[in-house]
Wavefront OBJ file of the C-alpha trace (Angstrom):
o trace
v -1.226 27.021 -11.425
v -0.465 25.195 -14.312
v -2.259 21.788 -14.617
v 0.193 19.384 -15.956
v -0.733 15.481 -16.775
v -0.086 14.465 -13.184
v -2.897 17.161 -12.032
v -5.194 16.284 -14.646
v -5.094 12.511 -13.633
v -5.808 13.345 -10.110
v -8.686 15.658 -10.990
v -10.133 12.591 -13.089
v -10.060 10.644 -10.620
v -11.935 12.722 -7.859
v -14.615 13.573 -10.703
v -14.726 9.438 -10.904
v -15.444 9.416 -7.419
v -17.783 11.849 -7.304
v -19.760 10.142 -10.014
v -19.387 6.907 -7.434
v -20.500 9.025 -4.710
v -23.476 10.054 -6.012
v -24.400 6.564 -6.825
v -23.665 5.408 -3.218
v -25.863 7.850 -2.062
v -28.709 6.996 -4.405
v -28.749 3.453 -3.375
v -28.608 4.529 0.634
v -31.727 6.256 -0.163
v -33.491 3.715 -1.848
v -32.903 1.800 1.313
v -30.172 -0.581 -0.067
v -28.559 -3.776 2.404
v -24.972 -2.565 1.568
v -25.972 1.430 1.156
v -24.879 2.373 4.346
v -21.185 0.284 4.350
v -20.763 1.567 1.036
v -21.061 5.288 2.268
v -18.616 4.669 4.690
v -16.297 3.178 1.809
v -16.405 6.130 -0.130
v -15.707 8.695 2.667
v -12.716 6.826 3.544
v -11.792 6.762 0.003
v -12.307 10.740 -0.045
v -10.324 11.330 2.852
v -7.719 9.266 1.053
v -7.610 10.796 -2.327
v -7.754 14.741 -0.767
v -5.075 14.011 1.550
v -2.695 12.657 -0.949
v -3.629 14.928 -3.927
v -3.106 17.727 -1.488
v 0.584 16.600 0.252
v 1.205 16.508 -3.659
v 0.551 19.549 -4.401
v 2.513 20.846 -1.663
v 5.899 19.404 -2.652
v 7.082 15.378 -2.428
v 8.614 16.248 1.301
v 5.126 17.065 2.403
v 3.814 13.255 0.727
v 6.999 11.479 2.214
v 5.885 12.975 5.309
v 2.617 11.600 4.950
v 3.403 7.926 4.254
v 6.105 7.900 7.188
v 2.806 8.734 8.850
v 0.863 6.196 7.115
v 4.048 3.979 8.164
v 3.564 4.528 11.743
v 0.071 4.216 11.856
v 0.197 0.911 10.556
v 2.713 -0.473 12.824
v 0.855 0.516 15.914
v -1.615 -1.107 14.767
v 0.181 -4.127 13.838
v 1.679 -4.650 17.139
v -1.817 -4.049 18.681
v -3.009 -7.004 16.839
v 0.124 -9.455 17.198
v 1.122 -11.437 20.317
v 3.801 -9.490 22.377
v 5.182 -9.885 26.094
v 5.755 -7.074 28.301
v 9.458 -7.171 27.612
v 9.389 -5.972 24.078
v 8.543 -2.783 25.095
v 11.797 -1.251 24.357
v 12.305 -3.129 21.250
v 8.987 -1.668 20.081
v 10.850 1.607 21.039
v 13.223 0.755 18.638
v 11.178 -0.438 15.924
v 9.140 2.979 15.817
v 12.667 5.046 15.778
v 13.198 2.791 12.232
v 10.532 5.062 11.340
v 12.120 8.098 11.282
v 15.776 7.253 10.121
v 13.954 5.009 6.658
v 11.931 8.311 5.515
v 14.767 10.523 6.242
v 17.229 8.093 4.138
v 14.457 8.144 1.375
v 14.114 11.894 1.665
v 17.660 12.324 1.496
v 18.239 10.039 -1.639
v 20.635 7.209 0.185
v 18.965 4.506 -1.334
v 22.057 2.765 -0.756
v 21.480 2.648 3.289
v 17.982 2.782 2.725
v 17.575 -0.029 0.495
v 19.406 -2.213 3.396
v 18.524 -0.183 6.941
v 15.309 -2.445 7.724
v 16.319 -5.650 5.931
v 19.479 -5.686 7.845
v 20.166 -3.120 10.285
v 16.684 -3.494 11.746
v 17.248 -7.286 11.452
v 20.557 -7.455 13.863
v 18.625 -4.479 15.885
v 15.552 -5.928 17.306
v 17.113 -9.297 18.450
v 20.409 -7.763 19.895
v 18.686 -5.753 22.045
v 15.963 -8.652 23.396
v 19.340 -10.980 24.340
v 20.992 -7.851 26.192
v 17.700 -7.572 27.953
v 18.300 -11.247 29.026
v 14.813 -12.783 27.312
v 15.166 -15.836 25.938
v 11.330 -17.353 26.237
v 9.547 -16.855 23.261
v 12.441 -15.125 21.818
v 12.514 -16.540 17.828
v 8.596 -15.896 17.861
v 9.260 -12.294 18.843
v 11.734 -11.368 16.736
v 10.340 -12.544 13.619
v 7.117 -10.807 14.445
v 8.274 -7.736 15.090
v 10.460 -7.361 12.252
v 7.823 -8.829 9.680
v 5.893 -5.725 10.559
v 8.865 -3.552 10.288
v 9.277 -5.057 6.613
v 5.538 -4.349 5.813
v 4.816 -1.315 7.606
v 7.801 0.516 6.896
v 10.143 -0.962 4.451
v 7.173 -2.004 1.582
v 5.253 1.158 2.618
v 8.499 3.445 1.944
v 9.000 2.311 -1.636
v 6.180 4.108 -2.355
v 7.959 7.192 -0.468
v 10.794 6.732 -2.679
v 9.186 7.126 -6.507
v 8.589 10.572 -5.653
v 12.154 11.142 -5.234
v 12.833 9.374 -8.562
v 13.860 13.112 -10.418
v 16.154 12.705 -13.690
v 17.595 15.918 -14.175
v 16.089 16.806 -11.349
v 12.478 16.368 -12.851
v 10.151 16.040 -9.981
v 7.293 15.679 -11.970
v 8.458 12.323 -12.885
v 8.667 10.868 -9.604
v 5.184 12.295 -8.890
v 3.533 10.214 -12.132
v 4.990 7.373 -10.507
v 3.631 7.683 -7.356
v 0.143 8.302 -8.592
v 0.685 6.010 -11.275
v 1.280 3.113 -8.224
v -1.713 4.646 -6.425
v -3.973 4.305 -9.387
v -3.022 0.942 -10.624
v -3.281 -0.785 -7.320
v -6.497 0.881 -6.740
v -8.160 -0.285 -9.675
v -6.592 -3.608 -9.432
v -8.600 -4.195 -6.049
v -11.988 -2.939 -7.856
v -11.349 -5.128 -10.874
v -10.383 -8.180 -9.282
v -13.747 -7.556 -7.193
v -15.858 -7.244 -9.771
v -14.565 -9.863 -12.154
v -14.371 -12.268 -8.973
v -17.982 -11.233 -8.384
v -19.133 -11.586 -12.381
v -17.296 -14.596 -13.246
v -15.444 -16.426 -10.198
v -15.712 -19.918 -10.163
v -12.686 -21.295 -9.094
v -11.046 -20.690 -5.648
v -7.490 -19.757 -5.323
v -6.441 -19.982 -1.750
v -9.571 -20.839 -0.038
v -8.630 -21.485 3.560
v -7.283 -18.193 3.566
v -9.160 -16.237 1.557
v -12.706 -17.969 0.270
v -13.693 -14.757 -2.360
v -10.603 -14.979 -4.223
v -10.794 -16.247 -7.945
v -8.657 -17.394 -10.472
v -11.093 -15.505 -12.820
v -11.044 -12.582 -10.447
v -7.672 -12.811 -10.557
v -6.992 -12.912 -14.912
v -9.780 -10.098 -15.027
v -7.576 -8.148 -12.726
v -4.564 -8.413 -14.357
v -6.353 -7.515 -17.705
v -8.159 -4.580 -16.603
v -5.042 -2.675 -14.754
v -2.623 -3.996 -18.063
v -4.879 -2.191 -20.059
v -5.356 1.116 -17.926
v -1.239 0.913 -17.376
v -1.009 1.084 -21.173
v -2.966 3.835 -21.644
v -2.334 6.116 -18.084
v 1.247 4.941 -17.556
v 2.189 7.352 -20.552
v 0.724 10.225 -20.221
v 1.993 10.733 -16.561
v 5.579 9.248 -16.520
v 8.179 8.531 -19.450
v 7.290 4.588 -19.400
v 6.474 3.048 -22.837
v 2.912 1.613 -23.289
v 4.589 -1.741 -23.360
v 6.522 -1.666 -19.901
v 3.244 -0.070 -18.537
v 1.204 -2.974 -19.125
v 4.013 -5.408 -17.814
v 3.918 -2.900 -14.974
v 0.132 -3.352 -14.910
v -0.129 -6.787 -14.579
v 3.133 -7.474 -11.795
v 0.969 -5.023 -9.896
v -2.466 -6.599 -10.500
v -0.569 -9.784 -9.321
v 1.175 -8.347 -6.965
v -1.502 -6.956 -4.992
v -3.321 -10.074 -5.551
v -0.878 -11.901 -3.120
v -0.014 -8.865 -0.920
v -3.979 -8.959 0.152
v -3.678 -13.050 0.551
v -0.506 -12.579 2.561
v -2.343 -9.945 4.782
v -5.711 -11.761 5.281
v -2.815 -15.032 6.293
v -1.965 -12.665 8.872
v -5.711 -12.001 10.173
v -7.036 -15.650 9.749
v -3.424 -17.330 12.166
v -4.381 -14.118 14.629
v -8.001 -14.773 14.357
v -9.292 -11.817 13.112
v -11.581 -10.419 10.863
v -10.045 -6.865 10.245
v -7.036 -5.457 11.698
v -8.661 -2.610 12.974
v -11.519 0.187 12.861
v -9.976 3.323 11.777
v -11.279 3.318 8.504
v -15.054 3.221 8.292
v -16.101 0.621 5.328
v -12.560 -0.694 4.683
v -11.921 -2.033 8.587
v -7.952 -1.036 9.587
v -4.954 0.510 8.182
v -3.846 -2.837 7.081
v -6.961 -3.956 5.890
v -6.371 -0.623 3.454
v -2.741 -0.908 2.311
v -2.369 -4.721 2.582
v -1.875 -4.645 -1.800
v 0.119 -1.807 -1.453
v 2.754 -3.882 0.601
v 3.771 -5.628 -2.549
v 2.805 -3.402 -5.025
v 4.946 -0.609 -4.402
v 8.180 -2.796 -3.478
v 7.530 -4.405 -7.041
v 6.490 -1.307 -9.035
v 9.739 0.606 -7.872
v 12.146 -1.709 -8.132
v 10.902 -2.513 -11.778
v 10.974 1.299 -12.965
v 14.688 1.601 -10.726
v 15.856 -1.392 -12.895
v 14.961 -0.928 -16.090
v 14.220 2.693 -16.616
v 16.510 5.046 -14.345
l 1 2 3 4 5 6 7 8 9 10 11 12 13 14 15 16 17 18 19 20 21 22 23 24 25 26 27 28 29 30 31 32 33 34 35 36 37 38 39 40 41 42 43 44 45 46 47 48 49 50 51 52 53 54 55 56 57 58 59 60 61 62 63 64 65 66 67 68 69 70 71 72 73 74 75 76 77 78 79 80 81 82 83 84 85 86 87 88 89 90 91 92 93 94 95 96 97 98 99 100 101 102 103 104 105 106 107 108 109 110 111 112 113 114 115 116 117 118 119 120 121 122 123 124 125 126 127 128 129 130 131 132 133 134 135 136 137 138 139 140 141 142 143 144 145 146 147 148 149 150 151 152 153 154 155 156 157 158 159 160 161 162 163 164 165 166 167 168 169 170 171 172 173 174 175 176 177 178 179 180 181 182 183 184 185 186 187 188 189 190 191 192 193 194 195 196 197 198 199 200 201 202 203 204 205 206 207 208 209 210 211 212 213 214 215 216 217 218 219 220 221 222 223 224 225 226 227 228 229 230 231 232 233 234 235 236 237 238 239 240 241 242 243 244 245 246 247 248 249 250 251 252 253 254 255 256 257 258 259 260 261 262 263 264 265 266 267 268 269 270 271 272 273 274 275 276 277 278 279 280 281 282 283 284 285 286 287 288 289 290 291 292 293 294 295 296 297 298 299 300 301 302 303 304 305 306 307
C-alpha cells in the first residue's frame, strides 16, 4: 500500500501517542496522583485514533458509517441526561430515524437536503408530531430540547461526515486530509489550550460555567493550532498555509466555545460529565463537545472559499 501524506500524518500521530503512552505509564509506576486517570485517557484516546485510522483506510463509507455511529451514541446519551416525559417516546423514535436519512444524504452528496433536513425538516418534525399526540404541558421545553440535541448530535457531528465526501475530480484523498486535518486541529487545540491555561492562566473567561478556562489558555490555543494548521494543513489537503492558519485559529476558537456551550449544558442539568463510556474523558459528549463547533465551522469555511 502506498503511504500517501494523509497515511503518513496518521502514522505520526500514533508514534506521538505512543511516545505519550509510555510516559503515562512511567508516571503510574512511580506512583503518580493523576497516573492512573491519565492511563485511562490514553486508552480511550487509542481506541479513538485505531478506530478512525482504520474506517479510513477502509474507504470514507466505512468512516461515515462510523460517525453516524458516533451520532447515535451521543444522542442516547443526551436524552439520558436531559429532562423528558413519558410521552416523547415516539418523538425520540423520530429523532433517532434523523439519524439514518442525514448520513445517507451526506453519503449520497445532497448537501442541498442535507444542509437543511435537521435545521428544518427535523424542526417542523418533532413538534408536529407532540401536538398530534395531544401534549401540550411542557411542550416548548420539549421541543427545544430535543431538537438542540438533534443539532449537536447529528447535524454538527455530520459535517465532519461530509469533508470526506469533499472529492474534486473525484479526488478522495482530499476529503480524507480534511477530515484528519479537523481531527488533528481540534485535538491539539484541547491539549494546547490545557496547557497554556495551566502555564499561564490568570484571567477567567466564563467562570460560572467553566472556572479552568483562560483568556491566556485561550490566545495560547489559538497560537499553537494556527501554527500547526500552517504547517500540516498543506501537506494533507490543497489549502494554502495562509487559509490554514485562519482555519487554525476559527477552530482553536471554535472549540473553545463548543466545550463552554457543552459544560452550559452539564452545569443547568447538574452534572459533572455526561456520561461514563469513556474511561478518563467521562461521556461521549464530554469527548466531542469541541467537535460540535469545530467541524460545522471548519467545513463550511473550506465549502466557501475553496470548493
Amino acid at each position: 500500500m502506498t503511504v500517501g501524506p494523509v497515511e503518513l500524518t496518521i502514522l505520526v500521530i500514533a508514534g506521538l501517542l505512543a511516545l505519550v503512552t509510555a510516559f503515562v505509564v512511567s508516571l503510574k509506576a512511580r506512583g503518580h496522583a493523576q497516573g492512573a486517570n491519565l492511563v485511562d485517557r490514553v486508552k480511550t484516546w487509542w481506541i479513538i485514533v485505531v478506530t478512525m485510522a482504520g474506517a479510513l483506510l477502509i474507504g470514507r463509507l466505512a468512516s461515515t458509517i462510523v460517525l453516524a455511529f458516533l451520532s447515535f451514541l451521543a444522542l442516547k446519551e443526551y436524552f439520558s441526561v436531559i429532562p423528558t416525559r413519558q410521552s416523547d417516546r415516539v418523538v425520540l423514535f423520530i429523532a433517532y430515524l434523523a439519524i439514518p436519512l442525514q448520513y445517507w444524504l451526506i453519503g449520497a452528496d445532497r448537501y442541498g437536503i442535507f444542509i437543511v433536513f435537521v435545521p428544518v425538516w427535523m424542526l417542523m418534525a418533532v413538534p408536529a408530531v407532540m401536538v398530534i399526540r395531544g401534549e401540550t404541558e411542557g411542550f416548548l421545553r420539549a421541543t427545544a430540547t430535543i431538537h438542540w440535541g438533534l443539532m449537536a448530535c447529528v447535524f454538527a457531528i455530520g459535517h465532519a461526515a461530509a469533508l470526506l465526501w469533499i472529492d474534486p475530480a473525484g479526488d478522495t484523498a482530499i476529503g480524507a486530509g480534511l477530515f484528519v486535518l479537523l481531527l488533528l486541529l481540534t485535538g491539539l487545540n484541547d491539549v494546547a489550550q490545557y496547557v497554556s491555561g495551566k502555564l499561564f492562566g490568570r484571567h477567567q473567561v466564563a467562570p460560572t460555567v467553566s472556572p479552568n478556562k483562560t483568556v491566556e489558555g485561550l490566545a495560547g490555543g489559538i497560537l499553537v493550532t494556527a501554527l500547526v494548521a500552517a504547517f500540516v494543513g498543506p501537506f494533507i489537503t490543497p489549502l494554502s498555509p495562509g487559509f490554514c492558519a485562519f482555519v487554525g485559529a476559527a477552530i482553536s476558537l471554535g472549540g473553545f466555545l463548543g466545550d463552554l456551550t457543552i459544560s452550559g449544558v452539564k452545569r443547568d442539568l447538574g452534572l459533572k460529565d455526561t456520561g461514563t463510556l469513556l474511561p478518563g474523558h467521562g461521556g461521549i459528549l464530554d469527548r466531542i463537545d469541541s467537535l460540535v463547533f469545530t467541524a460545522p465551522l471548519f467545513f463550511h469555511l473550506t465549502r466557501f472559499f475553496y470548493f
